[in-house]
Structure formats: C-alpha cells, structure tokens
PASEBA-1860 file (N, C-alpha, C; in nm, 3 decimals):
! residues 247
1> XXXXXXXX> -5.443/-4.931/-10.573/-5.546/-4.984/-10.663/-5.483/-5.034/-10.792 ~ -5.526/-5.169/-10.874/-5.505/-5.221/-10.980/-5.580/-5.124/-11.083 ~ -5.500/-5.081/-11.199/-5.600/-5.014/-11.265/-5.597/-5.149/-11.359 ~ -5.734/-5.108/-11.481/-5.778/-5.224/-11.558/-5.659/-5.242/-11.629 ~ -5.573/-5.128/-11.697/-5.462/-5.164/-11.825/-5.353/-5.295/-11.722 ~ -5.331/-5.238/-11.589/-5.243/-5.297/-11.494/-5.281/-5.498/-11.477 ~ -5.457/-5.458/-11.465/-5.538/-5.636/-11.446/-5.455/-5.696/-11.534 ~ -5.505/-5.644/-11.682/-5.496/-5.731/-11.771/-5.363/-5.752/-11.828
9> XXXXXXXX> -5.248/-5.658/-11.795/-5.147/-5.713/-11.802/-5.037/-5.819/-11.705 ~ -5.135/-5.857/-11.556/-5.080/-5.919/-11.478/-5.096/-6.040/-11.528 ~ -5.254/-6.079/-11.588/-5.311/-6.124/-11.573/-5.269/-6.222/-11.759 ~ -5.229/-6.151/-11.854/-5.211/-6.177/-11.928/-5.064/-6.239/-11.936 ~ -4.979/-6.249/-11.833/-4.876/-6.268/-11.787/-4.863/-6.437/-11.729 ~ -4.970/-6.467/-11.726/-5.057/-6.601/-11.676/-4.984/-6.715/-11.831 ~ -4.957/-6.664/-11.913/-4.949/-6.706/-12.048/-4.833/-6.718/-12.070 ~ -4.744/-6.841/-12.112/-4.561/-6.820/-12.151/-4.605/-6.715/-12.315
17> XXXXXXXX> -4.660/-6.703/-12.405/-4.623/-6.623/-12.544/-4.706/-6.487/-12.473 ~ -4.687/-6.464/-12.350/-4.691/-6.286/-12.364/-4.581/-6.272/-12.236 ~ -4.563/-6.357/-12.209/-4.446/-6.354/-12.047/-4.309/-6.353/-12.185 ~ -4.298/-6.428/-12.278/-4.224/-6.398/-12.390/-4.191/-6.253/-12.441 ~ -4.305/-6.237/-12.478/-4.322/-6.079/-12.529/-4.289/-5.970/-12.501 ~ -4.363/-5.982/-12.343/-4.274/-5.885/-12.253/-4.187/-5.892/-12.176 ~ -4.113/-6.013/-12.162/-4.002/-6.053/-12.063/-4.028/-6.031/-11.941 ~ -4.108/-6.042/-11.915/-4.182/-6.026/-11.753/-4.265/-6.160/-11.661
25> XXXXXXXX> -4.260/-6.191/-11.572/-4.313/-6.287/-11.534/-4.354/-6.230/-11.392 ~ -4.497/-6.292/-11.317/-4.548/-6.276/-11.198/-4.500/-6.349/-11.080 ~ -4.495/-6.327/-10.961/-4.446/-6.382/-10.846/-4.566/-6.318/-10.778 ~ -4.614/-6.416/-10.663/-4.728/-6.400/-10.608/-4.695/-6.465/-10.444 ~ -4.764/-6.419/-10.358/-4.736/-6.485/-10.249/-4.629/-6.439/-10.143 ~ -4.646/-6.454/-10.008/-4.521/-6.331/-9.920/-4.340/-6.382/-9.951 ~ -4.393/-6.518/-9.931/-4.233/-6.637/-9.929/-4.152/-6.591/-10.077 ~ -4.221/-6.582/-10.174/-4.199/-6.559/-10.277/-4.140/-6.462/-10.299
33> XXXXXXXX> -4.246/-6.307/-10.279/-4.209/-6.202/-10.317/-4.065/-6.143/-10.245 ~ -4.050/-6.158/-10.127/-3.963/-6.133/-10.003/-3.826/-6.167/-10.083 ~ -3.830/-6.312/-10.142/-3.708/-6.362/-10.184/-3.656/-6.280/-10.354 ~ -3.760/-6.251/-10.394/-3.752/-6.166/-10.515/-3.667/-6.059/-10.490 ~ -3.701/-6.004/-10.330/-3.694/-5.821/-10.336/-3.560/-5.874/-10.292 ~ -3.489/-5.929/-10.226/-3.361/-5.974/-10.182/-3.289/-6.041/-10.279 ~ -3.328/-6.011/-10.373/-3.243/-6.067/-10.512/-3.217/-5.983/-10.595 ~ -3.112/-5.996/-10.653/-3.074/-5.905/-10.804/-3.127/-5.897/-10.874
41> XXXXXXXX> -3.271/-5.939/-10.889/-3.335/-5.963/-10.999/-3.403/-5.801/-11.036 ~ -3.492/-5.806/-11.154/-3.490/-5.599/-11.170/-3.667/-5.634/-11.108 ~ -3.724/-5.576/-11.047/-3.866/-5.557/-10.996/-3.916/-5.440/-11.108 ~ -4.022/-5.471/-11.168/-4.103/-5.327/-11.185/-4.212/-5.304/-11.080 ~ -4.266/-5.341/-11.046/-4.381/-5.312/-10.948/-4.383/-5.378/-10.799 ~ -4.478/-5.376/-10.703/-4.521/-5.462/-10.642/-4.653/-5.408/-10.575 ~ -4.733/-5.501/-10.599/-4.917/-5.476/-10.525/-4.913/-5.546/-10.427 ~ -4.923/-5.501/-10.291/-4.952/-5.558/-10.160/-5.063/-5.469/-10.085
49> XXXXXXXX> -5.087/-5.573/-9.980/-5.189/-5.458/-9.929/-5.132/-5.443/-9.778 ~ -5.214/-5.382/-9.731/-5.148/-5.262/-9.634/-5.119/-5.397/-9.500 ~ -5.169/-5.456/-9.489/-5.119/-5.613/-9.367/-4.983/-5.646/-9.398 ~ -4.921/-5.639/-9.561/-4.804/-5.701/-9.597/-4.697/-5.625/-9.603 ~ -4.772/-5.464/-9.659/-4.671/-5.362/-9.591/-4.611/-5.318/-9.481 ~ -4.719/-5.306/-9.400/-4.688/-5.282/-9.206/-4.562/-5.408/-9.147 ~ -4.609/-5.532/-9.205/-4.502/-5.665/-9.135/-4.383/-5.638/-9.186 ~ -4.364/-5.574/-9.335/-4.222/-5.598/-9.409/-4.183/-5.467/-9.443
57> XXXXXXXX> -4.223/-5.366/-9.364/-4.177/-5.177/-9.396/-4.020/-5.177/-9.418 ~ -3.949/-5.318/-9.364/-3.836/-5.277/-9.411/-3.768/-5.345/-9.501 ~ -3.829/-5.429/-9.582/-3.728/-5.492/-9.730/-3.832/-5.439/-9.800 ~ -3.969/-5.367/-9.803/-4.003/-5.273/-9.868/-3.943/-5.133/-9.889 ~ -3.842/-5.088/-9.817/-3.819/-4.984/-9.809/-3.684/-4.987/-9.910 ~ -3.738/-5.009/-10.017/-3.644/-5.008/-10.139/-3.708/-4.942/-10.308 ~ -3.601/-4.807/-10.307/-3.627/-4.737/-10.447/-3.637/-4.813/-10.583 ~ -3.591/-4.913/-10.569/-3.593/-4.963/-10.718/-3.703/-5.032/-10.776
65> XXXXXXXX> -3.816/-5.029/-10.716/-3.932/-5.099/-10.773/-4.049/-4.991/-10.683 ~ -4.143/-4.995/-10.763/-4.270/-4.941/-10.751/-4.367/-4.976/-10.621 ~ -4.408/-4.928/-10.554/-4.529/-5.024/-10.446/-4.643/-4.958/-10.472 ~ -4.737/-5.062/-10.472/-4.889/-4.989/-10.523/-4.961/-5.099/-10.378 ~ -5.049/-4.985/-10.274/-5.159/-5.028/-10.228/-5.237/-5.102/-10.295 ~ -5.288/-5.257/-10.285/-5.424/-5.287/-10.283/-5.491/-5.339/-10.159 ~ -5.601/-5.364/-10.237/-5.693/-5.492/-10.151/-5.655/-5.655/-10.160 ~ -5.706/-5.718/-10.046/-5.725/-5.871/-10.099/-5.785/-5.936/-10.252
73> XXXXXXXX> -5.870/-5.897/-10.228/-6.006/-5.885/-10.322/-5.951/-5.891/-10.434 ~ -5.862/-5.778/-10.458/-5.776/-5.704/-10.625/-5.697/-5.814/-10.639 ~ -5.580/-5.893/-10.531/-5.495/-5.985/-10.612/-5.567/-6.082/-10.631 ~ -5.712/-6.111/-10.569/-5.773/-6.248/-10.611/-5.823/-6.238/-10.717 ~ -5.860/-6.089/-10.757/-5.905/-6.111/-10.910/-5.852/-6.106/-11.034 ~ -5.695/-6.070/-11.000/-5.583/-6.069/-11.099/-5.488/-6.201/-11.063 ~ -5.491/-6.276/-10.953/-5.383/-6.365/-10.977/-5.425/-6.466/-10.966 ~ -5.335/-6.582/-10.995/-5.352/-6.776/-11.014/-5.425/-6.810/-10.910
81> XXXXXXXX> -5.373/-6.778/-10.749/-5.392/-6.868/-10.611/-5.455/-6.761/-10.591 ~ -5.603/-6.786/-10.557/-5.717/-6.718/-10.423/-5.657/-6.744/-10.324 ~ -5.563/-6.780/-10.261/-5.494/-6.794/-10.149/-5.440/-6.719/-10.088 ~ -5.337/-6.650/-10.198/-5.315/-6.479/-10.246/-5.341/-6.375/-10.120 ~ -5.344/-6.370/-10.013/-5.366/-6.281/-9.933/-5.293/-6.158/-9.923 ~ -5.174/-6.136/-9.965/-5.077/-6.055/-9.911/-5.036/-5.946/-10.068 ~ -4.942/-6.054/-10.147/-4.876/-5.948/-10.249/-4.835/-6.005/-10.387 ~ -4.832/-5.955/-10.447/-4.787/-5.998/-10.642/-4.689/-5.872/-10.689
89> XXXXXXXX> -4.564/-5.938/-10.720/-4.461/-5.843/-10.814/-4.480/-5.891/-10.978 ~ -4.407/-5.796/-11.018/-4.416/-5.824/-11.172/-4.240/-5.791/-11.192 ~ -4.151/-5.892/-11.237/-3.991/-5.894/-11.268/-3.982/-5.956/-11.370 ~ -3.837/-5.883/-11.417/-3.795/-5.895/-11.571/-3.755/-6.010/-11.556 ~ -3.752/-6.105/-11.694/-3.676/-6.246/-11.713/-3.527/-6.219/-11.699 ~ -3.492/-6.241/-11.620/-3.293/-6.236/-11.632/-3.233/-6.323/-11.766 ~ -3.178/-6.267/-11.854/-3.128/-6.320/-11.919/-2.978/-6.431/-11.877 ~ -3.016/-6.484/-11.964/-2.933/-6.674/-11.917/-2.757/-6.630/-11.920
97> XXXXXXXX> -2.719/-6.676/-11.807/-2.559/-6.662/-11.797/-2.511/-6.822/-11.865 ~ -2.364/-6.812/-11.947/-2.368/-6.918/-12.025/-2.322/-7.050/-11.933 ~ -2.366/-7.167/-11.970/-2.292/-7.247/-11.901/-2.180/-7.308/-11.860 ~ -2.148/-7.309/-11.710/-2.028/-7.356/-11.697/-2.022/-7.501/-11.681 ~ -1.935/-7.517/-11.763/-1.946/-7.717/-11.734/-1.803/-7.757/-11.670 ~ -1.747/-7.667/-11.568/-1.700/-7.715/-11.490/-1.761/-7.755/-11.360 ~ -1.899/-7.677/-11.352/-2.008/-7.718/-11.176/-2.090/-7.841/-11.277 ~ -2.145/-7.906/-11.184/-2.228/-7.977/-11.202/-2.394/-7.937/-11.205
105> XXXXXXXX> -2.429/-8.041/-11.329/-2.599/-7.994/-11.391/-2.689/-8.101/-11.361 ~ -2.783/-8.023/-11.366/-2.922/-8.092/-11.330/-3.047/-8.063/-11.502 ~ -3.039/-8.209/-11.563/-3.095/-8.198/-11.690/-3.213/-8.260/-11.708 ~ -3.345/-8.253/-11.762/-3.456/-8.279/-11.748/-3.507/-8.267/-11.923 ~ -3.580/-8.431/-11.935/-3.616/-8.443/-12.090/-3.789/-8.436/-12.070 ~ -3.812/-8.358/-12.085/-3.980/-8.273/-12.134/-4.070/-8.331/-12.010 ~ -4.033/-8.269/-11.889/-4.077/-8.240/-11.752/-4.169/-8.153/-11.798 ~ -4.326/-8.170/-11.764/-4.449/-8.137/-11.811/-4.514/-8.036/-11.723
113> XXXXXXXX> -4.493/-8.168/-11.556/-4.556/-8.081/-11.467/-4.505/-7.972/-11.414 ~ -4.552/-7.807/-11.366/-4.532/-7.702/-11.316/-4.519/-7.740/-11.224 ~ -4.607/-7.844/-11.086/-4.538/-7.801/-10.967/-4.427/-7.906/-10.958 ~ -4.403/-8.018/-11.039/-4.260/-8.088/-11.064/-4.138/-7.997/-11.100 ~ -4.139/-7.927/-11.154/-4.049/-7.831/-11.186/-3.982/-7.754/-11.122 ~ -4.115/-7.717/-11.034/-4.099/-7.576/-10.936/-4.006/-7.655/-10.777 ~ -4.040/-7.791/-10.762/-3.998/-7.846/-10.615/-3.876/-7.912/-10.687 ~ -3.842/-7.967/-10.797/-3.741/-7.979/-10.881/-3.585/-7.834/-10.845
121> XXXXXXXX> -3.710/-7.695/-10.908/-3.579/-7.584/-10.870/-3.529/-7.571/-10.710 ~ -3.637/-7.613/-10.623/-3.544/-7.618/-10.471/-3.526/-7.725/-10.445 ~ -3.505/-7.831/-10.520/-3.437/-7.937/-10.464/-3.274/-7.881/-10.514 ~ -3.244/-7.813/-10.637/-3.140/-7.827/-10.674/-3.090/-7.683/-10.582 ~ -3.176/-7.594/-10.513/-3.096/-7.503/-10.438/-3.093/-7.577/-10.317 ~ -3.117/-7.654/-10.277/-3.067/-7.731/-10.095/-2.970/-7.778/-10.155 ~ -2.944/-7.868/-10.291/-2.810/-7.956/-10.257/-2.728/-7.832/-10.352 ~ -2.751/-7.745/-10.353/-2.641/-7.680/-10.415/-2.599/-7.665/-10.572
129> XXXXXXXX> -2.715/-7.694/-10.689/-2.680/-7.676/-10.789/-2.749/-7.567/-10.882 ~ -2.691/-7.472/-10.879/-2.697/-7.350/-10.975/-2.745/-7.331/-11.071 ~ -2.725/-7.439/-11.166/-2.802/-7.499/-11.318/-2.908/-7.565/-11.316 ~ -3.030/-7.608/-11.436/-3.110/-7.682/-11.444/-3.097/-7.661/-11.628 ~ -3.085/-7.751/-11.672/-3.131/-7.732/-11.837/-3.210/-7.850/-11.871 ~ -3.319/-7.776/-11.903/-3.482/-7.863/-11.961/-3.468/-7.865/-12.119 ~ -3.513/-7.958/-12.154/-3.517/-7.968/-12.362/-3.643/-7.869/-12.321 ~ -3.618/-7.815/-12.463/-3.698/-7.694/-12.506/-3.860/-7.748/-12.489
137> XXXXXXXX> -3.893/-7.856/-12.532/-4.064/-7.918/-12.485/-4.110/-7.927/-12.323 ~ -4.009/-7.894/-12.255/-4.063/-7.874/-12.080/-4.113/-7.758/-12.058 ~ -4.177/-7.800/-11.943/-4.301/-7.634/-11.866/-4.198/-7.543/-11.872 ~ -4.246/-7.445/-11.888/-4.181/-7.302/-11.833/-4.176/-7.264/-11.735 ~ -4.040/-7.227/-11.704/-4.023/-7.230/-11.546/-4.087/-7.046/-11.478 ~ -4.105/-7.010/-11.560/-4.179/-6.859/-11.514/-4.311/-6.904/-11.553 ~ -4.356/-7.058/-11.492/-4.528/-7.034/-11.549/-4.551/-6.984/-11.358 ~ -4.667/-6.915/-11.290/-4.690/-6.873/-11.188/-4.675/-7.055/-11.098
145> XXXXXXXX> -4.734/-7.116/-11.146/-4.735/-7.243/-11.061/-4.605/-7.292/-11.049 ~ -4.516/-7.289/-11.116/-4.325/-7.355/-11.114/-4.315/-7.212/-10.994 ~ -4.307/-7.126/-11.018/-4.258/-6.976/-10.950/-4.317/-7.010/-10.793 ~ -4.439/-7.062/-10.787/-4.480/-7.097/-10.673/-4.459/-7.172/-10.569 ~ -4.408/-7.296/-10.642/-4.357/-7.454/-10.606/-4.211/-7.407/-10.563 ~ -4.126/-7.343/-10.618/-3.978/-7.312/-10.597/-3.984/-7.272/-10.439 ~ -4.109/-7.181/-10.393/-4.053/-7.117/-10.280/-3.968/-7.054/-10.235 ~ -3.932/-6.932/-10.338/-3.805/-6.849/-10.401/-3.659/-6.896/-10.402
153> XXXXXXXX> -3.696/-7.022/-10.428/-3.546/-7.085/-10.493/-3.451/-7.052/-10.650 ~ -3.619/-6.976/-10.726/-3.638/-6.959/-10.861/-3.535/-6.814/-10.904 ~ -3.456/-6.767/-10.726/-3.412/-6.643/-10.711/-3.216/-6.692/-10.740 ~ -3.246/-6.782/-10.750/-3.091/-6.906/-10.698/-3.049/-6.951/-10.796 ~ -3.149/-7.059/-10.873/-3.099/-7.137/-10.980/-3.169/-7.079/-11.112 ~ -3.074/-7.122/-11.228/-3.073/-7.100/-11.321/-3.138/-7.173/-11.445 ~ -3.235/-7.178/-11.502/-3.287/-7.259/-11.596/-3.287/-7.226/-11.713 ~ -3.201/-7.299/-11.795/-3.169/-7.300/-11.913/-3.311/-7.393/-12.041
161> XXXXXXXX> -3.327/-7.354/-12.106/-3.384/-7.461/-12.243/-3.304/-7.453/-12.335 ~ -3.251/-7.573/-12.381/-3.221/-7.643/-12.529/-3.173/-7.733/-12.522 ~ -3.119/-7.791/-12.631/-3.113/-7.973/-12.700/-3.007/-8.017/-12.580 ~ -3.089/-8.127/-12.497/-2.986/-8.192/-12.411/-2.876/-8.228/-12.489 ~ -2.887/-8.334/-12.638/-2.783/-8.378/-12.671/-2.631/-8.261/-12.711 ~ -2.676/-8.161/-12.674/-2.564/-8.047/-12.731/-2.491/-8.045/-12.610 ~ -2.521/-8.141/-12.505/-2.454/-8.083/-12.378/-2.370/-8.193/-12.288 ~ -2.461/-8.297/-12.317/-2.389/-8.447/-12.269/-2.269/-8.481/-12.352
169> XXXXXXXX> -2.215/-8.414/-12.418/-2.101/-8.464/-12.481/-1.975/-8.355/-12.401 ~ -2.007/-8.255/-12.371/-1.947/-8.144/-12.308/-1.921/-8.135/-12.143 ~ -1.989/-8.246/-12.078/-1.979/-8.265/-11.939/-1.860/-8.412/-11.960 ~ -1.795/-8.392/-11.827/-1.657/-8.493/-11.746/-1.755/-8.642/-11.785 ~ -1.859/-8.612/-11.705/-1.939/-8.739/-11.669/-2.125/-8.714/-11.666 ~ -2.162/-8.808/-11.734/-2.293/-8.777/-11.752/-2.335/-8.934/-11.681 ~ -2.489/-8.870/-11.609/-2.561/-9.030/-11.522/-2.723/-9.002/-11.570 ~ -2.783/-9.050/-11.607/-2.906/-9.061/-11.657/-3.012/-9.188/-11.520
177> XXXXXXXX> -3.088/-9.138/-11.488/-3.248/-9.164/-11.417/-3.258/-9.318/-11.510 ~ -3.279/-9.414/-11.466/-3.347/-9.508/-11.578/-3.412/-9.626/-11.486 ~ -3.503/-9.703/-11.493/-3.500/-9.802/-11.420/-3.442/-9.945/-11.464 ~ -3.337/-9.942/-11.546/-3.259/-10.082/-11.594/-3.116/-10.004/-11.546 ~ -3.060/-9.948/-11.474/-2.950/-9.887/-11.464/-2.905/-9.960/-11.333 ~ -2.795/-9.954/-11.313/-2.704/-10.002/-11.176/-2.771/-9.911/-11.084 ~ -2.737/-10.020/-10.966/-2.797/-9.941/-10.850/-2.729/-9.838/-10.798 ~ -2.820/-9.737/-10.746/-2.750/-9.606/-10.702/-2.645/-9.628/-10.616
185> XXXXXXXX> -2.683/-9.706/-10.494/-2.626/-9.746/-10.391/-2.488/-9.775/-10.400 ~ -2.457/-9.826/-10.524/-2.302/-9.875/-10.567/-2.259/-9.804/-10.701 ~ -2.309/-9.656/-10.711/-2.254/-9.610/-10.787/-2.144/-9.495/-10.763 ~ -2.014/-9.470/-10.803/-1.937/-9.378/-10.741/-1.909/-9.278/-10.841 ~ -1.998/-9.184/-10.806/-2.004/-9.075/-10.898/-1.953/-9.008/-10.915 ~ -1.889/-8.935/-10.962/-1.732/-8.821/-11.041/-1.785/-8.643/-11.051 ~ -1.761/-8.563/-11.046/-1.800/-8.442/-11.085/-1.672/-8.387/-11.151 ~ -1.712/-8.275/-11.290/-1.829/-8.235/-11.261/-1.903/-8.343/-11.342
193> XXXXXXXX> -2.055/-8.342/-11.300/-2.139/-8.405/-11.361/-2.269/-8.358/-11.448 ~ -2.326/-8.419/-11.493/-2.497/-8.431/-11.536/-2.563/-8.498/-11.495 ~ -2.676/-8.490/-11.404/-2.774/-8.585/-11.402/-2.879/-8.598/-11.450 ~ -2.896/-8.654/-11.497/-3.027/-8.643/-11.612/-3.174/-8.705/-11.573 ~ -3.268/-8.659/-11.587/-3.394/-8.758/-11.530/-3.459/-8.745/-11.694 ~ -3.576/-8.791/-11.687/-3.696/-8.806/-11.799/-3.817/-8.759/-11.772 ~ -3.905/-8.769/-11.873/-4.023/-8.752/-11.857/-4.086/-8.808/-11.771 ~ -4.265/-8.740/-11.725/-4.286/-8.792/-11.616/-4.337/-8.957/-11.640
201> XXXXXXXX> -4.411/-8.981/-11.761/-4.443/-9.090/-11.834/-4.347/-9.178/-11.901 ~ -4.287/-9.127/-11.962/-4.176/-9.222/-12.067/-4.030/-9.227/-12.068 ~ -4.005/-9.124/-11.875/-3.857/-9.114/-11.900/-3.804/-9.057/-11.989 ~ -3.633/-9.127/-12.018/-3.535/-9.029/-12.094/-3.588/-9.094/-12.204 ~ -3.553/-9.020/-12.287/-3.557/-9.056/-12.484/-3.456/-9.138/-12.538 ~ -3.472/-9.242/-12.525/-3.389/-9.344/-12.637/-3.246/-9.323/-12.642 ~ -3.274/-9.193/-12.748/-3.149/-9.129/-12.820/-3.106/-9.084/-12.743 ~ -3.134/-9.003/-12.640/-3.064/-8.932/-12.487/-2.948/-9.053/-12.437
209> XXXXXXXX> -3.042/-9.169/-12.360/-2.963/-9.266/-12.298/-2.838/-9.317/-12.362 ~ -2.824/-9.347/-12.513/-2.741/-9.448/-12.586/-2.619/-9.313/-12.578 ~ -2.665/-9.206/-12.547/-2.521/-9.086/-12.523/-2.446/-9.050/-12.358 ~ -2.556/-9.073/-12.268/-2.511/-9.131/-12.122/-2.375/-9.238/-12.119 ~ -2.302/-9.206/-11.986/-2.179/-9.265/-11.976/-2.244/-9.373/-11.862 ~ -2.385/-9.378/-11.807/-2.379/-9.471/-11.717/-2.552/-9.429/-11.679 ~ -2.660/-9.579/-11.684/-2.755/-9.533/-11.601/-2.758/-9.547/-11.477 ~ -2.849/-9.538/-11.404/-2.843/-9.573/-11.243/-2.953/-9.580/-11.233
217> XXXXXXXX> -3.016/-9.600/-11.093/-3.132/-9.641/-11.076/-3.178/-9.648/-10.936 ~ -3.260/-9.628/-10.928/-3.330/-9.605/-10.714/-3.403/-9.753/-10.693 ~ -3.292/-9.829/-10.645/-3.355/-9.951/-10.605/-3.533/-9.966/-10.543 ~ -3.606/-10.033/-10.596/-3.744/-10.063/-10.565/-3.776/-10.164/-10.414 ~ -3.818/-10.131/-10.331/-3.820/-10.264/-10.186/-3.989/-10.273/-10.182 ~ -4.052/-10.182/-10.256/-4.204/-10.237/-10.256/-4.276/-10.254/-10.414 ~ -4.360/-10.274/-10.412/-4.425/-10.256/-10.539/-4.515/-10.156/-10.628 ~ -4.393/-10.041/-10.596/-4.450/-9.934/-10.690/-4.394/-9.933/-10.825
225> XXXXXXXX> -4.464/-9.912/-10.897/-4.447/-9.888/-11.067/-4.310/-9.771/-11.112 ~ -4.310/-9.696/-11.023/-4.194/-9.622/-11.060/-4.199/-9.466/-10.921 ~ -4.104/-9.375/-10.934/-4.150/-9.271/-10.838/-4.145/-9.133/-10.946 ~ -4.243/-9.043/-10.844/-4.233/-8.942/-10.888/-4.075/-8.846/-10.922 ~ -4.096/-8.772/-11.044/-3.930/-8.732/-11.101/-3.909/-8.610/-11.016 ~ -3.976/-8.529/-10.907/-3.949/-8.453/-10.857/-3.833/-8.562/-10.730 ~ -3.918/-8.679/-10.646/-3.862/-8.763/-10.555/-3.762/-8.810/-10.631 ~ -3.746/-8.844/-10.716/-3.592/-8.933/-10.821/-3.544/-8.819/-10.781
233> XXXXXXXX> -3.533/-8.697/-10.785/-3.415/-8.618/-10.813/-3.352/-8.553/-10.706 ~ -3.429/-8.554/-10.540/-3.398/-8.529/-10.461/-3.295/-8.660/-10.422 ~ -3.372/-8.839/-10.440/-3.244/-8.903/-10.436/-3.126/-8.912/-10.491 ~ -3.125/-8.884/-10.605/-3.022/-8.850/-10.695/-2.930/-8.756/-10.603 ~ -2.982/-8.610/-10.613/-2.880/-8.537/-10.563/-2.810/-8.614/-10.440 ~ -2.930/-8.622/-10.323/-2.857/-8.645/-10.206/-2.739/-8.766/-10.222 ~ -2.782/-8.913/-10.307/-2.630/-8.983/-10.261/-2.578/-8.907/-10.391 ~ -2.577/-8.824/-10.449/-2.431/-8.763/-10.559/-2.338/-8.694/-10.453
241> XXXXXXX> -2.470/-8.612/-10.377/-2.360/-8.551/-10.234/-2.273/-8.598/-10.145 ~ -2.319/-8.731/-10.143/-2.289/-8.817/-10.041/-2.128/-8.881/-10.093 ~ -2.147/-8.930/-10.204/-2.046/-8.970/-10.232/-1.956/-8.920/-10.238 ~ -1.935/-8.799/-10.303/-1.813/-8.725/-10.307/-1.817/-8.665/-10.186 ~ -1.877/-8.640/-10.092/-1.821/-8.634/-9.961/-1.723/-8.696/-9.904 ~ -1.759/-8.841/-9.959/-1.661/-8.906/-9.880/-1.503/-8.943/-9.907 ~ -1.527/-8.889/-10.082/-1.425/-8.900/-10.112/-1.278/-8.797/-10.086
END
C-alpha cells in the first residue's frame, strides 16, 4: 500500500524544483523499472503489484531497495501514465562523471520537448554515445516523460547541463545540425567529435554556429520544411558511424 506521506512525495516528484530538492526522480513502467534494477544506479523503493512481482521474482530478489505491494489503481493515482499497470521506483540522481573529450558528444541547444529528449537518450545508446550535454534552458532529463521515452537507455547515457560554448572549443572537431550546411552525404567526419543539433523551432543559436568547425545538413528530396531533431539526430549519428567505419 501507498501511504499518503509516500502519494505525495511520488507525486511531487512529477516537478524538476522538488526532483532538485530531493535528488530523486520516478521511473514508472516494467521496461523501465527492470533496466533501473540492473543498473548501478541507488533504488530507494519500488511499488509493484503482485502480477509484476510473480513474472520478475528474480531481478526482484535484490536487498538493496525496498518492495512495497500495491494495486493498479494506487500507481494510477500517484503516477504520469494511467497506462501504468505494473510498477514505479523512486532513484537517486547519480551525480555527473566529468567529461571526457576524448569519446565523442552529443550536444543539444534548448531541446524543449520531453519525449524528444527521451528518444534522443536511446538514440545515443544504439549508436554508442555515453554523453549528451543540453544548455542549461533544455527539458530535464529526469522529467517522468524523457525517463519514459528513453526506454531505460536513461540507465546508459549520461546527461550533462551547461554553456555549450564552454565545450566546443575543447572538442578535436565540432559539426553543428543546420540547414545551409554541406551535405551530410559528403561529409568526412573525424572523432573525437561534437554533434550539435538546435532547438526544435529556431535551431542552433547564432553565437553557437559562428564557433562550429563545420555545418552539415540532411539533404531534403521532398518538400518538408525541416525534420524532427529527435530524426536529425538518429541521421547524424548513423552516417558519423558510417564513416569512420570505413575509415
């Protein structure tokens, strides 16, 4: 059972200035939680109900976090998604390991949307990149909807906030998202790198680009206005992969 002090602190957790406060953030959902408990990450709790216990008695069967019986009912009335059938943990924010700018980064100028963010963090765990650093004005990546979208990728990569420009001067090679940039197709990209995308509206910032060593760009063959920055960044990665493959 959820007691009320328990609701309202899951529930108040819904919020980045008390997920701040208490360094705690919610994970909701089986895909999710599963990837949590198989991670280093510290668990204080977990509320499942007895369907989610019986299937998973054995990556439940771990001392270091709490298990509390509920109902359906209880996580629908404490968490984001009525969808919610199964289970909700509550885990500490891992504090940020510093960056290495010898791997290559994945950089984002005031990325708004949560579930952009969240399919953003598993795009960069399929192709393999460890980092993400957002300017301090992007979603929070412990909002429940980014945590959701990841599909416990959020267990993998690392998301940093602060001033892009403190960092593009410190990478081999920096490539910036733009649509006036050389085409991807003929670009031969170097690591380690940065790739940088923009906002979902206005792209990179001015001042960002004029510090880029090179834009690029996802050639257009129909007449769309631009693509979504979650889709830019899956192309991005894949020919960055590509190329130095071949090299």
């Amino acid at each position: 059972m959820i007691s009320i002090r328990e609701s309202k602190f899951i529930k108040s957790l819904q919020l980045k200035k008390f997920r701040k406060l208490e360094n705690r953030f919610i994970v909701e959902g089986a895909k999710n939680v599963l990837e949590l408990i198989q991670s280093d990450l510290i668990i204080d709790k977990v509320f499942a109900t007895d369907v989610f216990v019986n299937t998973h008695r054995h990556e439940l069967a771990n001392p270091r976090f709490a298990l509390e019986l509920v109902t359906e009912r209880e996580l629908n009335k404490v968490g984001v998604f009525t969808n919610n059938n199964a289970v909700i943990a509550i885990a500490q924010i891992p504090a940020s390991k510093p960056l290495d700018y010898s791997q290559s980064i994945l950089g984002f100028d005031r990325v708004k949307d949560p579930g952009n963010l969240g399919t953003i963090i598993r795009i960069a765990d399929w192709y393999g990149f460890e980092t993400i650093v957002c300017s301090p004005d992007s979603v929070d990546c412990y909002n429940p909807k980014v945590i959701s979208a990841t599909m416990g990728s959020f267990t993998r990569v690392q998301v940093i906030y602060m001033d892009l420009t403190a960092i593009i001067g410190k990478v081999s090679h920096s490539y910036g998202a733009t649509l006036q940039g050389s085409d991807i197709h003929e670009t031969e990209f170097q690591e380690p790198a940065l790739l940088l995308f923009g906002n979902e509206s206005t792209g990179i910032a001015p001042e960002l680009i004029t510090q880029l060593d090179r834009e690029v760009t996802i050639p257009a063959y129909g007449a769309a206005e631009s693509l979504n920055v979650a889709v830019s960044t899956a192309v991005f990665c894949d020919n960055f992969r590509r190329v130095l493959k071949q090299k």
